[in-house]
N, C-alpha and C positions, 0 to 999 in steps of 0.2 A: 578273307580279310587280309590275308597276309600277301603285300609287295601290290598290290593291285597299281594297275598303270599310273603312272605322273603325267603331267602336261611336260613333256621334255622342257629348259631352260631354252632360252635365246642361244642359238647358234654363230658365233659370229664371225660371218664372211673371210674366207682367209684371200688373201690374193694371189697371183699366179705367182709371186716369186716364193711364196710361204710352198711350197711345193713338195718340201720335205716331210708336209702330210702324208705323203703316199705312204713311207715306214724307214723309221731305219731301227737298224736291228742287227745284232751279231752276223745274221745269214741274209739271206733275200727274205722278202715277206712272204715267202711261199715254205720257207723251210722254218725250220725248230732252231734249239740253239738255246742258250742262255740267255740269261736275264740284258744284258747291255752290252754294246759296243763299245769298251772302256775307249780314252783319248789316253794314249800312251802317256806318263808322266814324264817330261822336257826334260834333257838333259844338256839342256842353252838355253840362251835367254831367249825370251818372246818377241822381243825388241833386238836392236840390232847390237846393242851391248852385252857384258859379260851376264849368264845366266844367275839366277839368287843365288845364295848359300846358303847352305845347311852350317849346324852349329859342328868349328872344327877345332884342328888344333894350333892353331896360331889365332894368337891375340889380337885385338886395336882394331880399327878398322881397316876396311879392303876400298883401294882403289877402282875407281870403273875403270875394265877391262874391255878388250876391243872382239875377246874369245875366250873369257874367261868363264869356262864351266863351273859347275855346283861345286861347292868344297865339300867334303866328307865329315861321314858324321866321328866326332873327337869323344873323348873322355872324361874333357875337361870345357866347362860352360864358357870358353871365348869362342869370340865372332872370327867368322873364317874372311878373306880377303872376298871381293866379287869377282875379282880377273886376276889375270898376272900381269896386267900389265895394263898404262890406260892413266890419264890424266884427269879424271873424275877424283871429287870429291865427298860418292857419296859412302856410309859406314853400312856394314853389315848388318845381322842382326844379332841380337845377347842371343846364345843359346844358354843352356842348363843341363849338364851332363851331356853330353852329348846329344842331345833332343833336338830334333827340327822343330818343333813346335815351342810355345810358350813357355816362358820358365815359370816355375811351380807355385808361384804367389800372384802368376797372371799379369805381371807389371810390363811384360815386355813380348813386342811384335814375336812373332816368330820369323823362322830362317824364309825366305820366299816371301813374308808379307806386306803390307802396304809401306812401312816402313823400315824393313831390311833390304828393301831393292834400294839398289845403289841409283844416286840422284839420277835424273833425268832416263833412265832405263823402263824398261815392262819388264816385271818379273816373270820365270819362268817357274815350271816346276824344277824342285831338285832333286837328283837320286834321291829315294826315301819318300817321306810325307812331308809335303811341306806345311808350315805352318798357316793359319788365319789371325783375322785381327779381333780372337774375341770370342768370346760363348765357348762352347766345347765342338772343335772342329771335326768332321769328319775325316774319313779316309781318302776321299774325294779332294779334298781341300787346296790346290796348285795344281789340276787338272785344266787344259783348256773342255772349252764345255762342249767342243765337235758337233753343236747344232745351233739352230738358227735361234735368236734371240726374241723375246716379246709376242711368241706364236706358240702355240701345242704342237707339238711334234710327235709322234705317232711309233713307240717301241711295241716289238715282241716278243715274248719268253716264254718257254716251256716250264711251266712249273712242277716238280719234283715230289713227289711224295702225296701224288693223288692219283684218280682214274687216268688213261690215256685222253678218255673224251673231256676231263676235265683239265688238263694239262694247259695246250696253247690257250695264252689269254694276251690282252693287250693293256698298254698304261701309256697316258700321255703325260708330257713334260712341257710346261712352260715355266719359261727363264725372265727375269729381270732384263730391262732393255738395255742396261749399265751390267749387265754380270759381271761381279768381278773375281775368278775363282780363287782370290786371296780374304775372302768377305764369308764368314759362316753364318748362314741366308738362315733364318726362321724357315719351318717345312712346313707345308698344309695338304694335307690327304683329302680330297671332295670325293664323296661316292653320288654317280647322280639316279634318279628314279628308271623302273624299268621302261625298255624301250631306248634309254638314252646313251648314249658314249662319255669317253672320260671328258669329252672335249665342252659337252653339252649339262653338266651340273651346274650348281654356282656358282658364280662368275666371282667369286671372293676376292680377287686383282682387284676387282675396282674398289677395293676398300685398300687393302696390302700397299697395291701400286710395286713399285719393283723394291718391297722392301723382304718378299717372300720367293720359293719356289713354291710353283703349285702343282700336284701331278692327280692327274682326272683316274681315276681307277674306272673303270670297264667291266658290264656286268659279264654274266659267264659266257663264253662265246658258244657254249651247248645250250640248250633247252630242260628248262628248271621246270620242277613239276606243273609252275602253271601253264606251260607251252610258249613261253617268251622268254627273252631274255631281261633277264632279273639278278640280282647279287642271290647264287646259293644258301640262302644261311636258314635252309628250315628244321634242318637236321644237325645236332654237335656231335662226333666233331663235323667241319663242314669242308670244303674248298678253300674256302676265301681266308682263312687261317694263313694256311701256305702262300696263299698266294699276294696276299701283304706284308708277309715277312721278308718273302723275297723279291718284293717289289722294293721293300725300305734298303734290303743290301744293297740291292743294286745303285740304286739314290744316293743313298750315302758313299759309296766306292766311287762313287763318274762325278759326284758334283759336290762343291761346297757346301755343307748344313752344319748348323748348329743343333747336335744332337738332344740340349738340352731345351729346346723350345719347336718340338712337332706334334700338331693337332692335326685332329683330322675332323670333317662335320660330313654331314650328309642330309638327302631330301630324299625321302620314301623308302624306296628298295635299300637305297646308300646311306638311310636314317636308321633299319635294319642293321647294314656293313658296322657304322659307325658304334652302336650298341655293342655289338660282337666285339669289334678290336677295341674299343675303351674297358670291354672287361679283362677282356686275354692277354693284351699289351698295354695295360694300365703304367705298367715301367718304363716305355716307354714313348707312349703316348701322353705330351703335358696337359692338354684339354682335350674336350670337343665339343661339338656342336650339332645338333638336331633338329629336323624338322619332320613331323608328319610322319614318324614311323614307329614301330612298335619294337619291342624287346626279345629275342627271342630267347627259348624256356632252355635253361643253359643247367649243367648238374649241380647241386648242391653244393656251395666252395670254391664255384669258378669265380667270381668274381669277388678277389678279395684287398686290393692295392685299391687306394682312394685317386679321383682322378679330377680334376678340375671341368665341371658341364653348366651349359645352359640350353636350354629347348625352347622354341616354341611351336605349340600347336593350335589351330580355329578348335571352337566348339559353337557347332559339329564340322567332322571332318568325317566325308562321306565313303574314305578310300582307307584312311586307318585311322581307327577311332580315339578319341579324346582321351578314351579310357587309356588306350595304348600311352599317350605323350604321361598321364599321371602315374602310370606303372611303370615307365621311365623314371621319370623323376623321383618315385619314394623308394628308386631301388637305390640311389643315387643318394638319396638322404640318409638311407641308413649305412652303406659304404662307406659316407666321408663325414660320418658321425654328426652329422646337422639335429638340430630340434624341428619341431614345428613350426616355432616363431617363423614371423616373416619381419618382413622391411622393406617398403616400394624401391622398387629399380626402374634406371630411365637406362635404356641401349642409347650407345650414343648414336646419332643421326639418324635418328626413330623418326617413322613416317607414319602419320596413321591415314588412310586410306580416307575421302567422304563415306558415311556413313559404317565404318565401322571403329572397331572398340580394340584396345589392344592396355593389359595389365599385367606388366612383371614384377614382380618378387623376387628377393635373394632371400634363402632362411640364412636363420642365425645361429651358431656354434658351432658351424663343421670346422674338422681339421683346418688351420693355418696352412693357407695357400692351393684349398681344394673347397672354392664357392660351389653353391646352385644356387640357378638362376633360373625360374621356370613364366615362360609370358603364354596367356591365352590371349587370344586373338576371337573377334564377330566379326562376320558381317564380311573379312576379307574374300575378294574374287578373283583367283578361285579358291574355295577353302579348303582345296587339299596342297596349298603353295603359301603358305600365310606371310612366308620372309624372306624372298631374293630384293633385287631390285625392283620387280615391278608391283611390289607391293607396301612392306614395311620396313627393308632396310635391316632386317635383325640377323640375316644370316651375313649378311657382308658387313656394311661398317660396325651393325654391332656386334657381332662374334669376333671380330677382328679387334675389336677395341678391347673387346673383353679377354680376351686372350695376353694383350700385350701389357695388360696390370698384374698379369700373373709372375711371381719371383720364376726363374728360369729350374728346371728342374735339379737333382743332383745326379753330376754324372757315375 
């Protein structure tokens, strides 16, 4: 019963310049190595004028500069100049103690952001962390993104702290077409069913659009007890623990995220993954999303942070059973303290197939700001896939929709 095959997702054709599928990765794709090829953080501007400033110690605004590097970070929350020199007009940014980032009531850009780059300039990164425009920025945050934009691009990393066979795995990354790595991007984790690559899950962008980053997780590149490849997670502890925690460092360190809005969803094997890390990184996972996969039997007390979910699954579903989606769901009710009650839910941009049937529910009383949402599904074909795009719509626009009524989490 457990991880049986998926119809893998739509694959979608890259073209010969997306080429940067082959791999990039700290080493060649033939070697080990860590998690990511960071893109050194700018110490100039991006553009041809003076690079951002960090928050320093000279007041007022800074003039555009023609080579004016990052200012250093101050003591004292004034804006540093952008150059030394330079017939611009445009101001720096407010710092806050000497902070690159936002000052502490959130009112203002930070040092590097959309609005501390001096006028008509690209902002660079600055010695430090540069700031973003908003949510709780990562580490990443005034990094250029050193890959190709609006395609999956193909990393490798040796994960730490498990078997050597369990070690190399892979994660793809796809970017906004507009990246801006002054912008702290909403994060989405897909795991997709076995047999498939990170590239080949949910296609969740066509709901997002480049308003997210999206990174396809990858089942184990060894052979799981069913003799394929599958997300590990029969046994706790498992693999895939390690290997999405240091897949999020990595994420978070090389690119823009808003820390306080990362969901992750999944279909089959990766509806499995998605169970697993919304118990064990309920802290930092704001929702997820489910399809078609079942729970795995985890120790008494793991799973105890409430976490924002909706699922859906057909009845029947011939590959993990119905049973599975409602043993989800009531573990789910009792977590985020919900009653019985229900109340009809519409996903937005719900498709229901000819001839089949699709009805969700939100129950009533759970925790403030931690819904369930549980939709069964008839009659969809296939019904072991009841919500991408070629079917009803629920894992993309509406887990997307649903995701984005959620308050941001506390960082």
């Amino acid at each position: 019963m457990r991880h049986l095959r998926s119809t893998p997702a739509f694959v979608s054709l890259l073209s010969a310049a997306a080429c940067v599928l082959a791999c990039v990765s700290m080493t060649a794709c033939s070697g080990g190595g860590s998690a990511h090829s960071p893109a050194a953080a700018g110490t100039s501007g991006a553009g041809t004028s003076g690079g951002a400033a960090s928050a320093g110690t000279s007041a007022g605004a800074g003039s555009v500069g023609t080579s004016g590097g990052a200012g250093s970070a101050g003591t004292s929350g004034g804006a540093a100049s952008a150059g030394t020199s330079g017939g611009g007009t445009g101001s720096a940014a407010a710092g806050a103690q000497g902070s690159a980032g936002a000052d502490a009531a959130g009112t203002a850009d930070a040092a590097a952001g959309e609005a501390g780059a001096a006028e008509g300039t690209d902002a660079a990164g600055a010695t430090g962390t540069a700031g973003a425009d908003g949510g709780t920025p990562s580490a990443g945050c005034g990094m250029a993104p050193g890959q190709a934009l609006g395609t999956y691009v193909k990393y490798m990393e040796m994960v730490t702290g498990v078997t050597a066979k369990q070690a190399p795995r892979n994660y793809y990354v796809w970017l906004p077409t507009d990246y801006n790595p002054l912008h702290a991007y909403t994060l989405v984790f897909v795991g997709p069913g076995c047999g498939s690559n990170g590239m080949q899950g949910i296609q969740i962008q066509s709901a997002s659009g480049n308003n997210a980053i999206v990174v396809g997780l990858d089942p184990s590149m060894g052979v799981d007890p069913e003799g394929r490849q599958c997300f590990d997670s029969q046994d706790y502890p498992d693999p895939e623990v390690p290997y999405f925690d240091q897949t999020l460092k990595a994420i978070e360190s090389n690119f823009c995220v808003d820390k306080s809005h990362i969901f992750m969803e999944g279909f089959s094997s990766g509806s499995w993954l998605t169970n697993l890390i919304g118990c064990v990184d309920a802290d930092v996972i704001r929702g997820q999303g489910n399809a078609s996969g079942c729970l795995q039997g985890l120790p008494a007390g793991t799973c105890t942070k409430p976490i924002a979910y909706m699922e859906v699954h057909n009845n029947p579903d011939p590959n993990n059973s119905y049973a599975c989606g409602t043993q989800n769901r009531d573990e789910k009710i009792m977590r985020n303290g919900c009653t019985q009650q229900t109340m009809p839910y519409t996903p937005t941009g719900l498709v229901v197939p000819p001839g089949a049937t699709v009805s969700c529910v939100q129950y009533v009383g759970c925790k403030p700001g931690y819904p369930v949402i549980f939709c069964t599904t008839t009659g969809v074909n296939p019904q072991h896939n009841p919500g991408d795009d070629s079917t009803t719509h629920i894992t993309t626009s509406g887990m997307w929709n649903f995701w984005m009524t959620l308050p941001p989490a506390s960082p």
